[in-house]
N, C-alpha and C positions, 0 to 999 in steps of 0.2 A: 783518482781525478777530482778536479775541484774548478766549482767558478772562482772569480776574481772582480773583485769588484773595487772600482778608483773614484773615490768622492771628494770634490772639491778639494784636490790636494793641489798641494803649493810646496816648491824650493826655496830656500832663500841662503845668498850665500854672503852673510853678512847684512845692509841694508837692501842686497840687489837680487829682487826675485827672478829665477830664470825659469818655475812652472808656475804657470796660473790657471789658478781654478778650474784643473782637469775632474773632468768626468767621465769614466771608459766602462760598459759592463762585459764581462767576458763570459761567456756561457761556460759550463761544463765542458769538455772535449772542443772546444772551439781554437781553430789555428789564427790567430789574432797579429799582425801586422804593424807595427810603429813605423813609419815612414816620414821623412821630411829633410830638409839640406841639412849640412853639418851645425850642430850649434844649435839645432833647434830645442834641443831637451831631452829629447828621445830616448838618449844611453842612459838620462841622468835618471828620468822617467824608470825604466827596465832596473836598475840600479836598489830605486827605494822598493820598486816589489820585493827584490833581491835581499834588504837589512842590509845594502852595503850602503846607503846614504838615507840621513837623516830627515825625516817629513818633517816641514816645516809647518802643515797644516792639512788640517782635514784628514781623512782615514784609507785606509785600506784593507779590504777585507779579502782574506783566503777560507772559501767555505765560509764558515759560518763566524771566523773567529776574526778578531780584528789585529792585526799585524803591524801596528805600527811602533809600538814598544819591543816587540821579541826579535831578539840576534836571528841572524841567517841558520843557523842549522837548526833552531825549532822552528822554520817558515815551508820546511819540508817543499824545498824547492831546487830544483837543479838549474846551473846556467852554464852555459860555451860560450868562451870568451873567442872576442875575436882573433888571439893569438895565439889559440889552443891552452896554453897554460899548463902543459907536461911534465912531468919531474924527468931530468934527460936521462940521470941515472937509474931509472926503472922500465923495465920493460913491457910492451902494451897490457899482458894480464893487471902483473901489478900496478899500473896507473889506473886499470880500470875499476880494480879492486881497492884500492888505497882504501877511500872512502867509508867503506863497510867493513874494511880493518879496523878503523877508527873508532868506531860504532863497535869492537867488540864482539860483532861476526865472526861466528868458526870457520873452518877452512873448508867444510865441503859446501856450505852456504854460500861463502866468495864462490867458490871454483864454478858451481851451478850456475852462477847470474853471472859470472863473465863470460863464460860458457857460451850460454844464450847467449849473449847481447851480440859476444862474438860474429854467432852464426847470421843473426838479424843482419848485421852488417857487412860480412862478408871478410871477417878481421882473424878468422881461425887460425889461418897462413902464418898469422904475423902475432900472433901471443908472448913469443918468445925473443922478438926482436926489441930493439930501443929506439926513441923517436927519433934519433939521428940517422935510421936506414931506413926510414919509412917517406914516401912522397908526401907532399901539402894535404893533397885529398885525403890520405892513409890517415897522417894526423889530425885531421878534423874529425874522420872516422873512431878514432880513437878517444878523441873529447867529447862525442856524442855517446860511445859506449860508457865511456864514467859518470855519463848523465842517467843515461837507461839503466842501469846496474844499483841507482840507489832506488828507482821504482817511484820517483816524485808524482808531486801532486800537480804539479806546473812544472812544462821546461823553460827555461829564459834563455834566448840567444842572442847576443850583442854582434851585429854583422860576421857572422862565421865565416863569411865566404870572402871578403872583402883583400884577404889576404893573396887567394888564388887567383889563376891566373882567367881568362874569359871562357877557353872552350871546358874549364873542370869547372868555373861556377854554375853555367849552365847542368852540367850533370849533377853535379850535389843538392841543386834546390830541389830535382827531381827527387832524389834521394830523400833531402829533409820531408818533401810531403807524402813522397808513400812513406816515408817510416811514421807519419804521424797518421796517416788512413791506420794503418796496421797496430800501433797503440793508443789510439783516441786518449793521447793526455792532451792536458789544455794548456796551449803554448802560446808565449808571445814572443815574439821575433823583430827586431829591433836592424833595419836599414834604410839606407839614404837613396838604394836602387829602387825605383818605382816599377820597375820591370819585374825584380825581384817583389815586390810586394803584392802586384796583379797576379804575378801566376801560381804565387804559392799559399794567400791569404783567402780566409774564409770573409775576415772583416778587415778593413783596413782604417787606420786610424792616422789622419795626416796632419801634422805637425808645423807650426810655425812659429818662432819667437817665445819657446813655451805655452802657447795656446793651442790647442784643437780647433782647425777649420773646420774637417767634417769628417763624421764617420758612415762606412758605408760598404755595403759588398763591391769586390773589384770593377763591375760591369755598369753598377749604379754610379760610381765616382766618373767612372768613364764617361757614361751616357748625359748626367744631370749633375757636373759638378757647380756647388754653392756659390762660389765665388772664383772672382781670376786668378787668386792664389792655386787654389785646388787646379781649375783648369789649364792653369799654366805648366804645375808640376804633373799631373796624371797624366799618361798620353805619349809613347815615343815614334817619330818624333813630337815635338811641342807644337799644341795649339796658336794657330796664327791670330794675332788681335791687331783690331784696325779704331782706333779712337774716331769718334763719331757725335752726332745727334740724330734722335729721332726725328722723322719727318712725316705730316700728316696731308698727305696730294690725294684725298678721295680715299687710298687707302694707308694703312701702316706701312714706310719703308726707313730705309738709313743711309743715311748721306756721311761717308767717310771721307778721307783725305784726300785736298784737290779736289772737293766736289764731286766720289767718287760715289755710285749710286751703287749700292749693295740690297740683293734680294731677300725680302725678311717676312716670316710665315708667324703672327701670334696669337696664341691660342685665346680664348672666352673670357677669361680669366688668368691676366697674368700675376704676377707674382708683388710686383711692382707697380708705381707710374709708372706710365708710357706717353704722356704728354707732349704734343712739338715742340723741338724746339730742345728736348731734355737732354743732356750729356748722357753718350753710352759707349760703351766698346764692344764692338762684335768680333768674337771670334769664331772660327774655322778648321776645324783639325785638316792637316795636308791631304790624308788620304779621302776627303770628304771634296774633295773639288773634281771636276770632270773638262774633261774639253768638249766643246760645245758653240758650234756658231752664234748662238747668240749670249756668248759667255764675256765674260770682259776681259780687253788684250793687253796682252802681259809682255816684256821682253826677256826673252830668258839671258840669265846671265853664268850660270853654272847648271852642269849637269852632274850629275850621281849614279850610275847606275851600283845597283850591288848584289847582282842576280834576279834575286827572286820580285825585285821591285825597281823603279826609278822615281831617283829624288831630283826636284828640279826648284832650283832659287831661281823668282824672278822678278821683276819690277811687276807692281801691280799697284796700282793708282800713287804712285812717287813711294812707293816701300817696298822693302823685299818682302816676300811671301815663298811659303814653301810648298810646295804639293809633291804629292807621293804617288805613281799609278803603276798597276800592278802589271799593266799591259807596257809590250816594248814597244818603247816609242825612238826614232832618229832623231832628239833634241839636240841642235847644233846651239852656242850662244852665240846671240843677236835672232834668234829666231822669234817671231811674233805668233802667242801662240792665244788663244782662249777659254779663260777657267772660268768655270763656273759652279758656285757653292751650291751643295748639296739643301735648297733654303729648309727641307726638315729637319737638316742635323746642324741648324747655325744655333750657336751660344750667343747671347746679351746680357752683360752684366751692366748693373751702376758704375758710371766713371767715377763718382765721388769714394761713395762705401765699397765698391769691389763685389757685390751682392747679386747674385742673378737675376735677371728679369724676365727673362720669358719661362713658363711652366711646363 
């Protein structure tokens, strides 16, 4: 196992930079999460850990040694692509052994580690088959064991899942993080699912424009994300935002659209100005709104149910809004109903910078 450490690196492809000035630390045994829309950097990010693309600046460190000149096979690092990457005419051992063939490993050395890796995974069954009779999940199982079989120091996974279908991705991310409780190597895992990033990350690292918004464990991003970018992407469904100013009547509140008077709680010490008068946008996660006579009236215009929960779009102060409640409710549309924000869990960012405000 090995930390990872990302200083001031930077891409550039030609004049046109698409990383700047990242900074990531990765602990030792730590499951590390890249997350952000398509295009942010992310893959290209996972890529130069990998020695498959060129830093254009700043370093990279594996342990103790700095990585940014040495090829991919002395970076003692394993990666799963997101298309498995199988050779068709070999069958699961041999893909999973390739590797340590290469490397000049004897044959009962192979046979031991794919052996294991097999059993870890659940892939014994299917040693002798070819990727072409094996399911999606089988073959990503199988791309994880040619990861596990060369014993790296880091695993690198470029959206594994992204291929499958919804009810196997849910089982495989289960899968990726007990397989990673059970060999504490230090992994970073590279997707666009923020779902995926919350439930399987130790640390998550959220990606924009090749910049780092923030980094942070899954429940801190949730709870105190930095800005509306973060706030907008962590969170399903998304965070509602209502553009606004502050307003100072005896005490701190927030006047949204149409004069619509929103309830706002801030602490001793905020983070920011909070001046009257100041541009803000407050936001609201759905499932943070309650019905409440004296909540403010909304028309419903769509209802959602989807078992376990009810999603409901509705007019709230001239804009849709979305609220989540876990209880059943008979939501007809044209219904007038009353929400009211939860005011300890409301978010305030800068309308200019995007920067949180309340602490």
């Amino acid at each position: 196992m090995a930390s990872v450490a990302i200083r001031g690196v930077r891409k550039a492809f030609g004049s046109v930079y698409v990383i700047h000035d990242v900074n990531v630390e990765i602990a030792d045994g730590e499951f590390v999460v890249l997350v952000g829309p398509s295009g942010c950097g992310k893959s290209t990010l996972l890529r130069m850990i990998a020695g498959l693309e060129h830093i254009s600046g700043g370093e990279i460190r594996i342990s103790d040694r700095v990585v940014n000149n040495l090829p991919p096979k002395e970076r003692d690092t394993a990666m799963v692509f997101q298309n498995y990457a199988l050779y068709p005419h070999m069958t699961v051992a041999a893909n999973m052994g390739f590797s340590m063939r290469l490397r000049g490993a004897g044959t009962a050395e192979i046979a031991e580690r794919v052996n294991k890796a097999a059993d870890i995974l659940g892939l014994t069954p299917y040693l002798d088959r070819y990727p072409r009779q094996l399911s999606g999940g089988q073959r990503q199982r199988v791309a994880m064991g040619r990861a596990i079989v060369r014993d790296p120091k880091v695993f690198l996974f470029d959206e594994p899942l992204s291929n499958l279908d919804a009810k196997l991705r849910v089982q495989m991310r289960t899968e990726i993080k007990a397989l990673h409780q059970r060999l504490k190597t230090t992994t970073v895992y590279v997707t666009h699912d923020q779902i995926e990033a919350m439930t399987m990350a130790d640390k998550i690292v959220v990606m924009h424009d090749g910049r780092v918004e923030q980094i942070g464990a899954p429940l801190d991003l949730y709870d105190r994300p930095g800005n509306l970018f973060v706030a907008g992407f962590i969170g399903s469904p998304a965070m509602n935002f209502f553009p606004g100013t502050i307003r100072h009547n005896g005490s701190v509140g927030f006047e949204g659209p149409g004069g619509l008077h929103l309830p706002l709680r801030v602490s001793a010490q905020p983070m920011l100005d909070l001046s009257d008068g100041a541009p803000a946008v407050y936001g609201v996660r759905p499932e943070h709104f309650t019905l409440s006579d004296d909540g403010i009236e909304a028309e419903v215009q769509v209802v959602e149910p989807t078992g376990s929960e009810t999603q409901l779009v509705a007019k709230f102060g001239g804009q849709d809004v979305l609220a989540v409640f876990r209880e059943r409710h008979q939501f007809q549309p044209g219904d007038r109903v009353r929400l009211k924000p939860d005011v300890g869990l409301v978010h305030l960012f800068d309308k200019t910078s995007g920067k949180r405000l309340n602490s």
